[in-house]
C-alpha positions as a Python dict, from the first residue, in 0.01 Angstrom:
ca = {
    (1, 'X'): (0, 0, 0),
    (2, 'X'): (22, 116, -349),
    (3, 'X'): (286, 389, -439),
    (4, 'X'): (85, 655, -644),
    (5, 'X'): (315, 769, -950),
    (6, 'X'): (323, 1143, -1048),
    (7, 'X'): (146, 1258, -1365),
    (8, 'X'): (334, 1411, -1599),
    (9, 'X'): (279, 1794, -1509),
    (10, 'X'): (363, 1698, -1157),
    (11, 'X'): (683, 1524, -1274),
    (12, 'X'): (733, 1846, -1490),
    (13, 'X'): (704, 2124, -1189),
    (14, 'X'): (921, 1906, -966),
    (15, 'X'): (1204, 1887, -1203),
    (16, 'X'): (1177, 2235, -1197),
    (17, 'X'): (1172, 2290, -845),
    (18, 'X'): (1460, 2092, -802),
    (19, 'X'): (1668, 2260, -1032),
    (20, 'X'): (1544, 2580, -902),
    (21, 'X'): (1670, 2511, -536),
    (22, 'X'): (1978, 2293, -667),
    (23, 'X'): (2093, 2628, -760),
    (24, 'X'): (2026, 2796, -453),
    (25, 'X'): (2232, 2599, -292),
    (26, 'X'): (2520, 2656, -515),
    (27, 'X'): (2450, 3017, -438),
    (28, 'X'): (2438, 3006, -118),
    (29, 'X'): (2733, 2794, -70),
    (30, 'X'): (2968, 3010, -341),
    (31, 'X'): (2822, 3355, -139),
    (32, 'X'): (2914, 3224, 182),
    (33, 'X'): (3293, 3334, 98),
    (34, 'X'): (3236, 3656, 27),
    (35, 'X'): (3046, 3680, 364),
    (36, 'X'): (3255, 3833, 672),
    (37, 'X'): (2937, 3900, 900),
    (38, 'X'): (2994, 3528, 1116),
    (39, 'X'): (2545, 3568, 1168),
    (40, 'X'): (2512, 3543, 846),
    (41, 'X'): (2761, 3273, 786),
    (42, 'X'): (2586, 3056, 982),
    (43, 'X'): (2273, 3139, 920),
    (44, 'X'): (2352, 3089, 478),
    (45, 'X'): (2539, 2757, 633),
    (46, 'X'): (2194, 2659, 794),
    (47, 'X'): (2023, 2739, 486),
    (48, 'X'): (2276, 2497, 268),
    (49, 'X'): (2195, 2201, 537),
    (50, 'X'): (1854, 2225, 568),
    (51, 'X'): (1811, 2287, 181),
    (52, 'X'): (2010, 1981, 139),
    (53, 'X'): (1793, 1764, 300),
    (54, 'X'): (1510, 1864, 125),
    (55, 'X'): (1655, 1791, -173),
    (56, 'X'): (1726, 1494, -114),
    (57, 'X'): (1316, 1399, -6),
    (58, 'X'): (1251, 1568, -320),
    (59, 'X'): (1456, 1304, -515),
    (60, 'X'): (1295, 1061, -358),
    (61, 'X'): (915, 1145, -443),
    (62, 'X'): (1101, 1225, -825),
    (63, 'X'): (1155, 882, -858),
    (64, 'X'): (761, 835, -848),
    (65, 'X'): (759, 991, -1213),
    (66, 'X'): (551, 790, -1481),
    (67, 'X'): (814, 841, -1738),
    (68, 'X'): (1169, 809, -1849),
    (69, 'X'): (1344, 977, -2179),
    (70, 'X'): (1403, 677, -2433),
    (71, 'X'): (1683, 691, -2617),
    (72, 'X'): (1645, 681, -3028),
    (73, 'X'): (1787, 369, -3203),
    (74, 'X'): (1872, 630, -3462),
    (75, 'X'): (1998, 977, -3408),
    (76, 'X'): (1922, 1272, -3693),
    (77, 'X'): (2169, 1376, -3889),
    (78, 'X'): (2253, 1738, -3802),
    (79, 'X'): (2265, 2009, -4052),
    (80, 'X'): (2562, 2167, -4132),
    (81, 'X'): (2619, 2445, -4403),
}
């Protein structure tokens, strides 16, 4: 069975969904100090689990994208006044 690659806008809005709940996470797991109400503790600790793991399957289908960032030979030379 052939593994279909992403196109590029597909690539594109997964990045960005993965960013999007990478940060969540962080949220989540920085708020969860502040919390004192133990329901919601373990519900935001649920949250931090679950949203783990589908990071993770997201990273996985990521690797499908058609396209990687080369790296110049040659860098420009920045403009400085």
């Amino acid at each position: 069975m052939d593994i279909q690659k992403l196109a590029p806008h597909e690539s594109l809005d997964l990045h960005e969904a993965i960013n999007f709940k990478t940060l969540c996470v962080a949220k989540s797991k920085l708020m969860q100090g502040l919390v004192f109400d133990q329901e919601l503790k373990a519900l935001m600790q649920k949250d931090v689990e679950q949203s783990s793991q589908d990071l993770a399957e997201l990273q996985e289908i990521y690797k499908r994208a058609p396209f990687e960032a080369p790296v110049p030979q040659s860098r420009p030379t920045p403009i400085i006044n």
